[in-house]
C-alpha positions in Angstrom: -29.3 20.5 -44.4 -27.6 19.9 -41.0 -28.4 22.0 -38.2 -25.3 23.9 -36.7 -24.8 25.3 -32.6 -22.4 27.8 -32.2 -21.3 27.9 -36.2 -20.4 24.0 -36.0 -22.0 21.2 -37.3 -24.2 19.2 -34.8 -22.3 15.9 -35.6 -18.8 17.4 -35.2 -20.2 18.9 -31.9 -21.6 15.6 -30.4 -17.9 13.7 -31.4 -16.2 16.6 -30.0 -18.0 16.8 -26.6 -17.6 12.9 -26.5 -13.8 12.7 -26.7 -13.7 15.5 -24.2 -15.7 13.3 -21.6 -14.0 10.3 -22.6 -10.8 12.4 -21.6 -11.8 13.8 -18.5 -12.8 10.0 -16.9 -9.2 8.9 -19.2 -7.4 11.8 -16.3 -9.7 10.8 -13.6 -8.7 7.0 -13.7 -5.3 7.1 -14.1 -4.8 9.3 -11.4 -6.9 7.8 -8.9 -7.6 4.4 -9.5 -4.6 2.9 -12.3 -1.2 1.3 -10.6 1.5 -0.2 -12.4 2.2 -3.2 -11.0 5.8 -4.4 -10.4 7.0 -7.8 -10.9 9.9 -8.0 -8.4 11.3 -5.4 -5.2 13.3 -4.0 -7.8 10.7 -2.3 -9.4 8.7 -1.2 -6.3 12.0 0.3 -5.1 12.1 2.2 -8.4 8.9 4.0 -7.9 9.1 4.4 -4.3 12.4 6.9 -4.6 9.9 8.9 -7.4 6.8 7.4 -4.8 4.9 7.1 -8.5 1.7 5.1 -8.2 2.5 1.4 -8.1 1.4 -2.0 -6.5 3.8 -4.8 -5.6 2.5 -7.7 -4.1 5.6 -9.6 -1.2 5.0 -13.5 -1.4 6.8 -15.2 1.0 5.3 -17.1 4.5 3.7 -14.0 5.2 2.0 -12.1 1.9 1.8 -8.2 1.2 0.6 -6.0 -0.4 1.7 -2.6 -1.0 0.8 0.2 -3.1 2.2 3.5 -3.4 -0.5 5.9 -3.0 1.6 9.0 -3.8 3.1 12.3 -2.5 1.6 14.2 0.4 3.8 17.0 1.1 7.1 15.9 2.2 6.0 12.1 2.9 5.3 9.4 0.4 1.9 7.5 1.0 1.9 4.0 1.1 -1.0 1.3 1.8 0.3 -1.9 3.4 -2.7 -4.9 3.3 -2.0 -8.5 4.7 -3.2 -11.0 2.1 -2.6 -14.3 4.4 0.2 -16.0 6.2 0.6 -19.6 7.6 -3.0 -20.0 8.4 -2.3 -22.3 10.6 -1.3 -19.7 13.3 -4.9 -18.3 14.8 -2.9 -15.0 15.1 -2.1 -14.6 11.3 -5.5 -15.7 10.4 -7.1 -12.4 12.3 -4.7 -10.1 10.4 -6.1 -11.4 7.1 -7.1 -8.1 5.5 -6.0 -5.8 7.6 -4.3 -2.7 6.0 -2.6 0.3 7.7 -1.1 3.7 6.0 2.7 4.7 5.8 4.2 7.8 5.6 7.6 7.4 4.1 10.6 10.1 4.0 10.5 11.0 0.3 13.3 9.7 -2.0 14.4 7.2 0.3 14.2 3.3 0.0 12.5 1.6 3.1 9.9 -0.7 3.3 7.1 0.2 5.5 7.6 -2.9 7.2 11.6 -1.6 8.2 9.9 0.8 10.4 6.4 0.3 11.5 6.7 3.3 13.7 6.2 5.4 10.3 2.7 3.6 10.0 -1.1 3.6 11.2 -4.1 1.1 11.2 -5.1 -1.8 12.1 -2.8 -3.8 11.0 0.3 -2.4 12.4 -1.6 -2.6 15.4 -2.1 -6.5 15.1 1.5 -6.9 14.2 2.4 -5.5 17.4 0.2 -7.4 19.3 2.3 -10.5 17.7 5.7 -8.8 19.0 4.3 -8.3 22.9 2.8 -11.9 22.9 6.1 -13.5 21.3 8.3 -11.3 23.9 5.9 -12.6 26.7 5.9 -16.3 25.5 9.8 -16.0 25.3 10.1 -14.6 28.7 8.1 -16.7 30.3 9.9 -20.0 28.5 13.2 -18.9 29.6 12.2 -16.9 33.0 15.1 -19.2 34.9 17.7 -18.5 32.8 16.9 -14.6 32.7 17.1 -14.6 36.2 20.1 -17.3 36.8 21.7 -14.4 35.0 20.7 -11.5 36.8 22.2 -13.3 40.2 
């Protein structure tokens, strides 16, 4: 005869107490650690308006990758990561896995990288660094005609 806990048969009791914990870490992985992952902007845009958790990874010269972490308050999370660009550059090469955080207005399309100003990290940091050293270069190549025109 089969020894019962709480009126219930062991068996039943170790298969229920099973699917429970198989449940809990179901609920604790896909809300923390599953993404869909979106084939094309389209999709990514999709989820940003609802900021849903999704990845979309931007190939291009540059690469991207960007995953919508969620909702925090008013804001929509998103994680920007630099996968590699024309490695050719020494520049590009040191923001090779570099990631900052965005905090996007909520229900709005706009890609973290339409205004940086919305972000934070290390990355955004390096980008910016690119911006002052191409400005500099650019004034410096063309420091006569800047100030041919300003006389």
């Amino acid at each position: 005869m089969e020894k019962k806990v709480f009126g219930i048969n062991r068996i039943i009791l170790i298969i229920l107490l099973g699917l429970v914990i198989f449940l809990v870490l179901f609920f604790i992985w896909a809300n923390f650690f599953y993404f869909k992952t979106c084939p094309n902007q389209d999709c990514f845009n999709d989820n940003l308006v609802k900021c849903s958790r999704a990845r979309y990874v931007f190939r291009g010269n540059i690469t991207f990758e960007f995953k919508i972490i969620g909702p925090a308050f008013d804001e929509c999370k998103v994680d920007v990561k630099f996968l590699r660009g024309d490695l050719n550059k020494q520049d590009l090469l040191a923001l090779k896995g570099k990631t900052m955080r965005c905090m996007l207005p909520m229900g709005v399309i706009t890609g973290p990288l339409d205004d940086i100003s919305l972000c934070s990290g290390k990355l955004k940091e390096g980008l910016q660094d690119l911006i002052i050293k191409k400005m500099h270069t650019y004034i410096v190549q063309n420091l006569e005609r800047i100030n041919f025109d300003i006389f």
